[in-house]
C-alpha positions as CSV (number, residue, x, y, z in Angstrom):
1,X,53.8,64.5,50.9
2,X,53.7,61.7,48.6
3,X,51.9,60.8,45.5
4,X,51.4,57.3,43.9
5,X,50.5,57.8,40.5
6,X,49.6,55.2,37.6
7,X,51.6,56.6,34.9
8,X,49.0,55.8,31.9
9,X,46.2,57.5,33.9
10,X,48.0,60.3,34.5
11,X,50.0,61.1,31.2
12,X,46.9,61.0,29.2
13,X,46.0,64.5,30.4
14,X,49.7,65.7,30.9
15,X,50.5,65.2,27.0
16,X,47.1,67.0,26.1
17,X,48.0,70.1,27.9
18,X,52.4,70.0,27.6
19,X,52.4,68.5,24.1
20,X,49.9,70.4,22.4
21,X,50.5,72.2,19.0
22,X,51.7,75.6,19.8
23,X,49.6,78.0,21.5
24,X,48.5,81.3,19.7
25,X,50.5,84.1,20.2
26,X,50.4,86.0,23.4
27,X,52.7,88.8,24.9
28,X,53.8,88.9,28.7
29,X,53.5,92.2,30.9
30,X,56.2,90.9,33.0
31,X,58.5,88.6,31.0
32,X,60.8,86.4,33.6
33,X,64.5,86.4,33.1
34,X,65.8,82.9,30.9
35,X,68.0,80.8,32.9
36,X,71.3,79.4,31.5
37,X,73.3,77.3,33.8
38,X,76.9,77.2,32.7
39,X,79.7,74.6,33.1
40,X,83.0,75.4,31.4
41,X,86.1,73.2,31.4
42,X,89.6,73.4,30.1
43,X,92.0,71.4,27.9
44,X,93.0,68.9,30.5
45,X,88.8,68.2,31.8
46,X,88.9,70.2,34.9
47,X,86.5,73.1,35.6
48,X,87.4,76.3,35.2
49,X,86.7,78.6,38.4
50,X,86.7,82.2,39.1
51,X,85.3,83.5,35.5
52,X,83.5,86.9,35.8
53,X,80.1,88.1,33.9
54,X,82.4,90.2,31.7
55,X,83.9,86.7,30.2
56,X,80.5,85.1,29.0
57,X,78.7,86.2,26.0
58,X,74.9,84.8,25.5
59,X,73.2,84.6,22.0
60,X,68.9,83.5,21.6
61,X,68.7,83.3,17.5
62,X,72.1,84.3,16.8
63,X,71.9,87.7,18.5
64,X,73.9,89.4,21.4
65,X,71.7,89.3,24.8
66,X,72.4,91.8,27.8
67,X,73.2,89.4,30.6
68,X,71.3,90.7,33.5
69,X,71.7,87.7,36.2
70,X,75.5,85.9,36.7
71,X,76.2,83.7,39.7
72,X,79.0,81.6,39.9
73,X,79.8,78.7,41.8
74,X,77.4,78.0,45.0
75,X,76.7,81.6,45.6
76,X,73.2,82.6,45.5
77,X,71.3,85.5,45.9
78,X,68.1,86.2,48.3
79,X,65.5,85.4,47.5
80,X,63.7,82.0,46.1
81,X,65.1,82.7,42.4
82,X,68.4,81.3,43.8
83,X,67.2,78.3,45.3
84,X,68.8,75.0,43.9
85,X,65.5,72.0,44.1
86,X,67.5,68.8,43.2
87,X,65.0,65.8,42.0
88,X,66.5,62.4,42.1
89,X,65.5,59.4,40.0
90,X,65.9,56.0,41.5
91,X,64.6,52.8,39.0
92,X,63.5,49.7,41.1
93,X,62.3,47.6,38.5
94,X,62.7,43.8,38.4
95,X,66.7,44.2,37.0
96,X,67.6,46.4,39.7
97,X,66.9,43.5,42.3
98,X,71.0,42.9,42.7
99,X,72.4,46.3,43.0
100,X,69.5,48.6,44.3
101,X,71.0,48.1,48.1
102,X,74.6,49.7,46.5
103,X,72.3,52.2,44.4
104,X,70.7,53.2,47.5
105,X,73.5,53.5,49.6
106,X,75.0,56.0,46.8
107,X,72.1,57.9,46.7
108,X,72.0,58.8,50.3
109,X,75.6,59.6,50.3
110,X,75.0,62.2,47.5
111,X,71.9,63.4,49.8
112,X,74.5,64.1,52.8
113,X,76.8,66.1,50.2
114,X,73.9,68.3,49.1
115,X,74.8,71.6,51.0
116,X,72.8,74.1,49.2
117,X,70.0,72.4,48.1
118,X,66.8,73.6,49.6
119,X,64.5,70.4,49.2
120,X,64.9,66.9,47.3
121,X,62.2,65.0,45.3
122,X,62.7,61.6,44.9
123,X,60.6,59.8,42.5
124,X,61.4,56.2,42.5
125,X,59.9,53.8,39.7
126,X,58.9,50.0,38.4
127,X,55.4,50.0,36.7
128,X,54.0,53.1,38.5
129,X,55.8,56.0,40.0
130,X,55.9,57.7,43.1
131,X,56.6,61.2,44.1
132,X,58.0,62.4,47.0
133,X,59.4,65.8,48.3
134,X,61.2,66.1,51.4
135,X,63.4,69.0,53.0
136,X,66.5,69.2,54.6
137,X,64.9,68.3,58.3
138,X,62.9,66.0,56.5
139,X,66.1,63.9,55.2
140,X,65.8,61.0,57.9
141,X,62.2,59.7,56.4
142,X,64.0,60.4,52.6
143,X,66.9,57.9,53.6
144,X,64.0,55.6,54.9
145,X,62.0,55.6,52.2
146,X,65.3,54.9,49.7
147,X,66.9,52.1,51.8
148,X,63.2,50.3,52.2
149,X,62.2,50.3,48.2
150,X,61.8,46.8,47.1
151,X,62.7,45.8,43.4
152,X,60.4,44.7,40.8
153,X,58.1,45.0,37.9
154,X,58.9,46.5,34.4
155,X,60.5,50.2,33.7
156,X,58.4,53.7,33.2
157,X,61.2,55.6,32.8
158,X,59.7,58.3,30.8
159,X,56.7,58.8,32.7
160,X,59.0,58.9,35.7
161,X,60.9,61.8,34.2
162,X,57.3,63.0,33.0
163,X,56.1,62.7,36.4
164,X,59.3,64.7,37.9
165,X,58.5,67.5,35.4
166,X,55.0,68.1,36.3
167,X,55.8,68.1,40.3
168,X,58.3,71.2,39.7
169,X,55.9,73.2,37.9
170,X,55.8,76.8,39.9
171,X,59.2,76.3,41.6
172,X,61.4,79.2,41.3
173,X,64.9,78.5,41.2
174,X,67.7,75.8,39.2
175,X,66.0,72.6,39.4
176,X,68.7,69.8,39.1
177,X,67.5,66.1,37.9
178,X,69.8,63.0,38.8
179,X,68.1,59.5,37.2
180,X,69.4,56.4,37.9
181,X,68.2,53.5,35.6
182,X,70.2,50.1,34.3
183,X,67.9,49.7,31.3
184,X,65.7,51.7,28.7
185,X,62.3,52.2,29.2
186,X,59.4,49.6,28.6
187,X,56.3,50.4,29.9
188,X,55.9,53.8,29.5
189,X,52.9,55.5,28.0
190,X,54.9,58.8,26.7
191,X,56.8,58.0,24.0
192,X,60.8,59.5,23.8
193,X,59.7,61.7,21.6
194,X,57.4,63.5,23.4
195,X,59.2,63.5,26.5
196,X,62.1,65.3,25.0
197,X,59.8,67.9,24.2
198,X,58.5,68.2,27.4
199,X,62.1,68.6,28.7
200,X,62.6,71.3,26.5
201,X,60.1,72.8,27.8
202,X,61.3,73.0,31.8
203,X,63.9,74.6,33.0
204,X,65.8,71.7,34.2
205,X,69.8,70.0,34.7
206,X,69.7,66.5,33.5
207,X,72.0,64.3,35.0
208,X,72.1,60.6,33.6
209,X,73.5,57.7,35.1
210,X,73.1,54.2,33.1
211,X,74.9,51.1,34.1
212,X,76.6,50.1,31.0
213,X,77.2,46.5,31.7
214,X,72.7,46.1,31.7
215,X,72.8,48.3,28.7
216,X,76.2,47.6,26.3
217,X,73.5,45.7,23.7
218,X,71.2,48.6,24.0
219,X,72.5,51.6,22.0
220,X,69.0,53.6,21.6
221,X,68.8,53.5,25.5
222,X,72.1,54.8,25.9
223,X,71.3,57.7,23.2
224,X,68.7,58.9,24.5
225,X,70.1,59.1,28.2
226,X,73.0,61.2,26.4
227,X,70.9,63.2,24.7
228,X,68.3,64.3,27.1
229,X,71.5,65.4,29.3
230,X,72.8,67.2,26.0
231,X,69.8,69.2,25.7
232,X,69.2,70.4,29.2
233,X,72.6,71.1,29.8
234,X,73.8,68.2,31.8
235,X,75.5,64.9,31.1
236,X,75.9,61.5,31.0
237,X,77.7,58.5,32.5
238,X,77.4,55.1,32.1
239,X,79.5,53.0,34.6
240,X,80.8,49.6,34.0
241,X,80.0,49.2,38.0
242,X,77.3,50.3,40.3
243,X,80.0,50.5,42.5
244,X,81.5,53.7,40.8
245,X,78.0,55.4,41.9
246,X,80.0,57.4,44.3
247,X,82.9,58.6,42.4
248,X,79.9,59.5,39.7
249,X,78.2,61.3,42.3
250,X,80.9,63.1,43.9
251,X,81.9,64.6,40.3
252,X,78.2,65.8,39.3
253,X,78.7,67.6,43.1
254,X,81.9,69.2,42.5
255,X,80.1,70.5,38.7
256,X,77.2,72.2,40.3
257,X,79.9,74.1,42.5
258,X,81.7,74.8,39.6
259,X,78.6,76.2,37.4
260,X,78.0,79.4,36.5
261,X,74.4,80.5,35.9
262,X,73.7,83.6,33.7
263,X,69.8,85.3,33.1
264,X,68.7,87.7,30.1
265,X,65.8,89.2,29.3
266,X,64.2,87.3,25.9
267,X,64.2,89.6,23.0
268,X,61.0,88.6,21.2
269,X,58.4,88.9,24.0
270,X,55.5,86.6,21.3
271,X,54.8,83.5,23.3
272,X,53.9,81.4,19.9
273,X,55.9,78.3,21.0
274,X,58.8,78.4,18.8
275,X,62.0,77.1,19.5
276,X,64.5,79.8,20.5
277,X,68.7,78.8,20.2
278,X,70.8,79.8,23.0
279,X,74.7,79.8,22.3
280,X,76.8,80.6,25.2
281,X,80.7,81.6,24.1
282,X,83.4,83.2,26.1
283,X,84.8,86.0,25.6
284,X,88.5,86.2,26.2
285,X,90.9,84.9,23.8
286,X,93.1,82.8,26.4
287,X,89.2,81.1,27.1
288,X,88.8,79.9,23.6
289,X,90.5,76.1,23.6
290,X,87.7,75.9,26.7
291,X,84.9,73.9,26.7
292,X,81.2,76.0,27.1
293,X,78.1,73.2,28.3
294,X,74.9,74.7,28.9
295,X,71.2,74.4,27.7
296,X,70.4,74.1,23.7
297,X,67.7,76.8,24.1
298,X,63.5,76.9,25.2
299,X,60.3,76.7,23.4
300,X,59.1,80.5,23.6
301,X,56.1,80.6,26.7
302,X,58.6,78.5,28.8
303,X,62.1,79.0,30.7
């Protein structure tokens, strides 16, 4: 199913209720598990494999947390807590009209990778967005739908990722976000600002990909692509071709086979909408010239 949406019309009532002051304090009967998804890497840049839950330590505030949940790799679990949802972010404004054929081509090749991904939204964007999600038998009318979008008209990026946000609401699982853009945002009615917020409120991987050579004379673009990445968890790349899409790609899919993903129990059950630091370290001593990426932390009543 698809949904065109006009993103000021929209994010009026999306900021009311996501960006509100914080809520008063509440306490949950059942309180879900916090998700950390985990990449570590050695000394030389390559992932380091086969790690057990013994070797991960997770902190919220500073404090030792019981990890009750550890996957590592691909592996999952049953049941829909394990699913991996992978959104994917395709700009088609106006400046996209020379490379979006290449873009597209990369995307779909990524697609055909996925092996464990249980459904793909795409939500491709210009002056309005559009929100799409299709499943795995449903991946011939995706590929359609990304090799027939047509470029033009200016860039809601925010609302895009806005939009993206709001569509995995109620989705058990990692959700995994891949957005493509050659430019920083300009028509947006969410500010960068609020967005990040919202962000920190979602369990979600950011993955961003900007084309340098559109963007090399616009640093605040390039920030904040790195630094919504930063906070989720993810990261960054900024090519000096669209045609190093695939290489790009390929990497991000040999990362999520490499993650781990650990789950604790929160220690202060008050939903008051305070921000809560999560510090992931590793434990053994031959680990400790490793590198440790995952998520910054949550804003309490979220995950």
């Amino acid at each position: 199913m698809m949904r065109r949406m006009r993103p000021l019309a929209c994010l009026v009532a999306l900021t009311v209720t996501s960006l509100a002051a914080a809520p008063p304090q509440t306490f949950r009967a059942g309180v879900s598990l916090v998700r950390v998804p985990v990449v570590v890497t050695g000394r030389d840049g390559a992932f380091v494999r086969g790690l057990a839950k013994d070797d991960f330590q997770v902190l919220e505030d500073g404090r030792p947390q019981p990890v009750q949940l550890f996957q590592a790799g691909g592996e999952s679990s049953a049941g829909e807590d394990s699913a991996l949802h992978v959104g994917l972010l395709l700009d088609i404004s106006g400046s996209m009209v020379g490379d979006l054929a290449q873009a597209a081509t990369a995307a779909v090749r990524f697609v055909n990778a996925l092996e464990e991904a249980v459904d793909v939204t795409l939500v491709d964007f210009d002056d309005q967005v559009r929100v799409a999600r299709f499943q795995p038998a449903q991946y011939e009318r995706l590929f359609e739908r990304i090799r027939s979008r047509k470029a033009g008209g200016n860039t809601a990026l925010y609302d895009a990722i806005a939009m993206y946000l709001q569509s995995e609401v109620g989705q058990d699982g990692q959700k995994v976000l891949l957005l493509y853009t050659d430019g920083g945002d300009s028509t947006s009615a969410l500010g960068y600002g609020q967005l990040l917020r919202m962000l920190k409120t979602h369990d979600v991987l950011v993955y961003s990909i900007g084309y340098l050579n559109r963007m090399n004379r616009m640093g605040q673009a390039q920030m904040q692509l790195s630094e919504m990445a930063r906070q989720t968890g993810g990261d960054a790349f900024f090519p000096e071709d669209v045609r190093d899409l695939n290489a790009i790609y390929a990497k991000i899919l040999d990362e999520l086979g490499s993650r781990y993903t650990l789950g604790y129990l929160p220690p202060n059950p008050v939903e008051d909408g305070k921000w809560r630091k999560i510090e992931v370290k590793l434990t053994r001593p031959e680990l400790q010239k490793s590198k440790v990426r995952a998520r910054l932390g949550y804003f309490a009543g979220t995950r």
